[in-house]
C-alpha positions as CSV (number, residue, x, y, z in Angstrom):
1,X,18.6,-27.6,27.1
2,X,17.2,-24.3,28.1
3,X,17.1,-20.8,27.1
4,X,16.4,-18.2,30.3
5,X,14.6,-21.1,32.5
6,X,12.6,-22.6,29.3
7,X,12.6,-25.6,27.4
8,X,14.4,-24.6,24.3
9,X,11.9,-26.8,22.4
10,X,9.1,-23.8,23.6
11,X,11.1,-20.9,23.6
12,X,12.1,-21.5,19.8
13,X,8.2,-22.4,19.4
14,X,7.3,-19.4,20.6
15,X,10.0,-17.2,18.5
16,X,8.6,-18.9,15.4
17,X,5.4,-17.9,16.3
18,X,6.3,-14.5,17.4
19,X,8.1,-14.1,14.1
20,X,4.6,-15.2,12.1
21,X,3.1,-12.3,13.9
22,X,5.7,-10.0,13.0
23,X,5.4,-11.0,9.2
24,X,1.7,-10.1,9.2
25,X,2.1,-6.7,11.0
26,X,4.9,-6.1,8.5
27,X,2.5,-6.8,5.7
28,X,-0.5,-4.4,7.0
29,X,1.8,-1.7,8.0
30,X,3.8,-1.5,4.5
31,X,0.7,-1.4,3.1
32,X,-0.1,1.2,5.9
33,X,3.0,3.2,5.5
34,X,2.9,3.2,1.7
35,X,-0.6,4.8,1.6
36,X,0.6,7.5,3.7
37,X,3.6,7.4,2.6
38,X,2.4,8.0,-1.1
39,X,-1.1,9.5,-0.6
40,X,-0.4,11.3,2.8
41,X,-3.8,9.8,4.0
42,X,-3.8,8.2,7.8
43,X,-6.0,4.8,6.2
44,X,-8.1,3.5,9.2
45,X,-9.8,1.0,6.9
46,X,-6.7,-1.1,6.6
47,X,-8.1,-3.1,9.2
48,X,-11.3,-3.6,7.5
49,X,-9.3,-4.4,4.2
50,X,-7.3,-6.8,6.1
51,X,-11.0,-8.3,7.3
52,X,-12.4,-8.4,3.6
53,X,-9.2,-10.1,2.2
54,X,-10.0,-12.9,4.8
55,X,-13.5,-13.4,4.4
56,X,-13.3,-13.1,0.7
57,X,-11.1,-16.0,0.5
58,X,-13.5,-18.0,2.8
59,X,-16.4,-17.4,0.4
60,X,-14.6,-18.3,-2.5
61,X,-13.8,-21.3,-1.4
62,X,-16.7,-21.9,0.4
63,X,-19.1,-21.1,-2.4
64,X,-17.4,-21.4,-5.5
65,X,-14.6,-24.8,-4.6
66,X,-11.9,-22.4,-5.2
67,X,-8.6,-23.6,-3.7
68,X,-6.1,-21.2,-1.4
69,X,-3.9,-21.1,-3.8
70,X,-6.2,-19.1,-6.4
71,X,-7.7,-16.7,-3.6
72,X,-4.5,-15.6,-2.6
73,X,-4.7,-13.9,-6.0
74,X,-8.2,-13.4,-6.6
75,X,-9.1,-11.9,-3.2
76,X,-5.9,-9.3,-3.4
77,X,-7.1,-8.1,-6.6
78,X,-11.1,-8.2,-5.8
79,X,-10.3,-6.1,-3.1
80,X,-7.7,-3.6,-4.7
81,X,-11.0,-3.1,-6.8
82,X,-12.8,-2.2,-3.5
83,X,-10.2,0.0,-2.7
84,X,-10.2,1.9,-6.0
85,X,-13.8,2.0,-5.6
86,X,-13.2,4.2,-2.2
87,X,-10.5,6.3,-3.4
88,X,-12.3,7.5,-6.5
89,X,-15.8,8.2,-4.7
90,X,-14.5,9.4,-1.3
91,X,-11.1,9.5,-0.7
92,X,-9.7,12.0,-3.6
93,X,-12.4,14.9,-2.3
94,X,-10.2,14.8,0.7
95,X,-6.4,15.4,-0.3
96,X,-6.4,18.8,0.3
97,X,-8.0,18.9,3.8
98,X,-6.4,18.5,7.1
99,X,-5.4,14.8,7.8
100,X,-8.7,15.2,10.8
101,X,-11.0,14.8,7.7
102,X,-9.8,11.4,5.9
103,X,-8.9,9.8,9.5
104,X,-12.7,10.0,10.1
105,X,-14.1,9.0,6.5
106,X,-11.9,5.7,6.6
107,X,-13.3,5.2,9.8
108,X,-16.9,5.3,9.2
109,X,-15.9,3.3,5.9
110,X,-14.4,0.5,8.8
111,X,-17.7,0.8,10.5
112,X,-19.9,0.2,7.4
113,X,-17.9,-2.9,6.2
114,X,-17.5,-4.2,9.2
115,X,-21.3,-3.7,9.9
116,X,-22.2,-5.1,6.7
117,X,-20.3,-8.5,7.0
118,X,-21.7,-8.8,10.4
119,X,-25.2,-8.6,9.8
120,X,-24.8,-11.5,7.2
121,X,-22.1,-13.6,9.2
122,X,-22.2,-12.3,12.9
123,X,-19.6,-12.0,14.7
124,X,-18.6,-16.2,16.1
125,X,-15.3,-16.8,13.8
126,X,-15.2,-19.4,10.8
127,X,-12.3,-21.8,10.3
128,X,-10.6,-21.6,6.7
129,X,-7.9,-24.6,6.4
130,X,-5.0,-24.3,5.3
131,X,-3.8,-25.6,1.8
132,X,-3.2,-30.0,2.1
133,X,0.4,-29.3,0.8
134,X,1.5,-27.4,3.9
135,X,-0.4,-29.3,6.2
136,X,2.4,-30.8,7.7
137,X,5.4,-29.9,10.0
138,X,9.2,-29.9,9.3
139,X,11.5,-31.8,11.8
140,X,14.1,-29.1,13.0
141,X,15.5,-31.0,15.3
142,X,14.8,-29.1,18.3
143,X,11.1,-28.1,17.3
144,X,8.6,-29.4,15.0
145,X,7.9,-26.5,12.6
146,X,4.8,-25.7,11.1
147,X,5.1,-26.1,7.2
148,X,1.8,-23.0,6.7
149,X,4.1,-20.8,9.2
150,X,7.0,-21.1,7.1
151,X,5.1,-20.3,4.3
152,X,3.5,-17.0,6.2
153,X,6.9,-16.0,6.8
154,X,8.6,-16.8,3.4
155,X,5.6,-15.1,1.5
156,X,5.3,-11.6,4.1
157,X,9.1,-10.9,3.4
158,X,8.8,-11.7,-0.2
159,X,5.8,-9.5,-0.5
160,X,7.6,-6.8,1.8
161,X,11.0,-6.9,0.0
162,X,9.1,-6.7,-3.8
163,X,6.9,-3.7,-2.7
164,X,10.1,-1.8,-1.3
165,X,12.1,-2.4,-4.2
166,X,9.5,-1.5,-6.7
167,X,9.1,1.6,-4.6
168,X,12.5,2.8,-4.0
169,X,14.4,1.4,-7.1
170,X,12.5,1.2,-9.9
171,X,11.3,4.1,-12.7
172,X,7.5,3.8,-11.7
173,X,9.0,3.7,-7.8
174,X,10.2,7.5,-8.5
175,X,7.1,8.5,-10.7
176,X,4.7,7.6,-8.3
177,X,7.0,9.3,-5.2
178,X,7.4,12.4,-7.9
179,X,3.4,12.3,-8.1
180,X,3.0,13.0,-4.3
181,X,5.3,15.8,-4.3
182,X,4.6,17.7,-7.5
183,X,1.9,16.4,-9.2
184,X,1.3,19.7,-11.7
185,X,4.8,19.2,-13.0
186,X,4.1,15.1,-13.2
187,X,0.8,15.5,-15.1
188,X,2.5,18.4,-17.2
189,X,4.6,15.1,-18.8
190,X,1.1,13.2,-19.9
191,X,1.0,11.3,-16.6
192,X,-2.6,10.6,-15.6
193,X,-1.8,11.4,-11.9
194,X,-5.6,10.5,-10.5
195,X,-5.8,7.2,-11.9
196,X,-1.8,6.7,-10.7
197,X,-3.1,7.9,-7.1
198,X,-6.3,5.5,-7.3
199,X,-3.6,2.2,-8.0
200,X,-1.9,3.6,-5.3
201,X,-4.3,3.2,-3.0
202,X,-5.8,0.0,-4.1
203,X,-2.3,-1.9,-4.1
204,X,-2.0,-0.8,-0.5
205,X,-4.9,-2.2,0.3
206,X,-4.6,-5.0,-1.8
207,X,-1.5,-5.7,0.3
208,X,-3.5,-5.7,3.5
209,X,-5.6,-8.3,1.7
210,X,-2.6,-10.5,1.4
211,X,-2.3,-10.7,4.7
212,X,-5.5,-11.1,5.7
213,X,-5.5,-14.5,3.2
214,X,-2.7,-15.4,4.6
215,X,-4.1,-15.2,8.4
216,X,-7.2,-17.0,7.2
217,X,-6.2,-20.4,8.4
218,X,-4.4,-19.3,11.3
219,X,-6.9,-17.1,12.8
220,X,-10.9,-17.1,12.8
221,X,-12.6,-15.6,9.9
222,X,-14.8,-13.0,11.6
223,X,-15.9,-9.5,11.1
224,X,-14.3,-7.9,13.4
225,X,-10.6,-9.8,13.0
226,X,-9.0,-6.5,11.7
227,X,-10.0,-4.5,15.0
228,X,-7.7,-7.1,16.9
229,X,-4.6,-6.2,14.8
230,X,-5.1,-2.9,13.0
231,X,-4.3,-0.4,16.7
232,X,-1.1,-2.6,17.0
233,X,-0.3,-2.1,13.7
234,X,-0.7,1.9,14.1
235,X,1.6,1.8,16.6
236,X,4.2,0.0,14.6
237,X,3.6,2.2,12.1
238,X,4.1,5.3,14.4
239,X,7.5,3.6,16.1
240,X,9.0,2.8,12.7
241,X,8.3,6.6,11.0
242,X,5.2,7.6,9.4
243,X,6.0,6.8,5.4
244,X,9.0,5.0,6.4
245,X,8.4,1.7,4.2
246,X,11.9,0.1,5.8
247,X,11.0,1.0,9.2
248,X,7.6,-0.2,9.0
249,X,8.9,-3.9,8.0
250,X,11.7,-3.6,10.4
251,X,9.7,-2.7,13.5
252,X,7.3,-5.0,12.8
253,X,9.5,-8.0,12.6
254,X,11.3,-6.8,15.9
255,X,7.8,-6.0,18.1
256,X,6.2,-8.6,17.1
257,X,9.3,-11.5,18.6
258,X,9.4,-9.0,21.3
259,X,5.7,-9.5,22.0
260,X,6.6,-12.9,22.1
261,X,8.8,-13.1,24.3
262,X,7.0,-10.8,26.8
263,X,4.0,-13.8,26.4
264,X,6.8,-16.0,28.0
265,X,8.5,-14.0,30.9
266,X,5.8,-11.9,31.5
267,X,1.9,-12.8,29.8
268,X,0.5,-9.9,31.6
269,X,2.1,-7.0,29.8
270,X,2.3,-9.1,26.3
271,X,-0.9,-7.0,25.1
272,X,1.2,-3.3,26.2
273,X,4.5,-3.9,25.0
274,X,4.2,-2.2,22.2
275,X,2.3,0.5,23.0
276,X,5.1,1.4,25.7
277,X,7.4,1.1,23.2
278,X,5.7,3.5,21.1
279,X,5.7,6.3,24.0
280,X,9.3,6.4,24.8
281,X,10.3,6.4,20.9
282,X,7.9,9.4,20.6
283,X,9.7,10.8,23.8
284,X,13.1,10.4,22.2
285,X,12.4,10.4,18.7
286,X,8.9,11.9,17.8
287,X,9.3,11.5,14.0
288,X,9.6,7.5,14.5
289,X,12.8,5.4,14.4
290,X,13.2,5.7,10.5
291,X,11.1,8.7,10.1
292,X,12.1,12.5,8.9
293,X,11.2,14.9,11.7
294,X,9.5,17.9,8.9
């Protein structure tokens, strides 16, 4: 059987795998979105963040015989800590300056983390395996599906659906959104609005850790692994709406199985798709698909 001229066997392949990719945009650009969203800052480091998360697990279990299963916790948190870190000595000198200012701090953060991690690992990738109780494949029937995909996807839109319901639904959802746009009248009810902004910011980039754990054993380990995904996931961010949590998750799921099949039909514009995407939604819609034109 086919699909379009292809073996159904490698077109669903190729969905599933498209689909994986999707999932990990969706995990970097909620936390993306949610940092702007929350904070109003543009993050360039997510990339980096991502990066860290990755390399983090490695050493863990490199070093200190930790198993996956244990740095998909520890290396979340460890670098949330980072994060908090940044926020607290950088980032919160920054709020009330045009957006020009903290685009170009997270960036030179970026370049000294990735600089760092280079000059003691280089830049040639290191493998990190995947946990022995998903090293295996499930029989679909018409493909033979990774068990450690599955998991990526399963675990991206559990993550994704948590964080947008603990935004959008719960009490601390509408404290922290309350925060952001009246923070005199928050802190005037005992909140201690810094420290709230400073979690903020560190679960967002404790998020981008998640996925950068979870990419571990599917992609090289390297210093520079965020650059390769952090401009796409801009873009996404930009296509969805600015802020928009939803759209963020929703876009990525849908660029990143069209990217896919673009790889199929058409390999040479696979690495453009979405950035043509992005230029006629800011032609028709400059505020994003899901975003609030201000």
């Amino acid at each position: 059987m086919e699909i379009l001229g292809m073996p159904l066997q490698a077109a669903s392949g190729q969905l599933v795998l498209g689909l994986m990719n999707g999932c990990f945009y969706a995990v970097l650009s909620l936390g993306l979105s949610l940092i702007f969203g929350l904070l109003n800052v543009i993050n360039f480091t997510h990339g980096a963040f991502f990066m860290l998360g990755a390399l983090f697990a490695w050493m863990g279990t490199n070093y200190f015989g930790f198993d996956y299963w244990l740095m998909l916790v520890i290396a979340p948190l460890s670098v949330g800590a980072v994060g908090v870190a940044v926020e607290r000595s950088m980032l919160r000198r920054l709020y009330k300056l045009d957006h020009l200012y903290g685009l170009l701090l997270t960036l030179g953060v970026t370049l000294i983390f990735e600089g760092l991690s280079r000059s003691v690992y280089g830049v040639s990738g290191m493998s990190y395996a995947a946990p022995d109780s998903l090293a295996r494949a499930v029989d679909l029937g018409f493909m033979m599906l990774p068990a450690y995909r599955a998991w990526v996807v399963v675990a991206s839109l559990a993550v994704c659906g948590t964080a947008w319901w603990a935004i959008e639904r719960t009490q601390l959802g509408a404290l922290l959104r309350a925060a952001t746009e009246n923070p005199r009248l928050v802190a005037a009810f005992g909140v201690d609005v810094p420290r709230m902004v400073s979690l903020s910011y560190g679960f967002g980039v404790a998020i981008a850790a998640f996925a950068g754990v979870l990419a571990a054993p599917v992609m090289q380990v390297s210093p520079l692994m965020g650059q390769s995904v952090i401009i796409t996931v801009f873009a996404i961010v930009v296509i969805g709406g600015m802020g928009s949590i939803a759209g963020s998750v929703l876009t990525s799921l849908a660029l990143g199985v069209l990217e896919s099949l673009t790889k199929l039909f058409y390999p040479e514009a696979s690495a453009t798709v979405v950035f043509a995407v992005m230029a006629l939604v800011l032609l028709v819609r400059p505020a994003g698909l899901f975003g609030q034109s201000k």
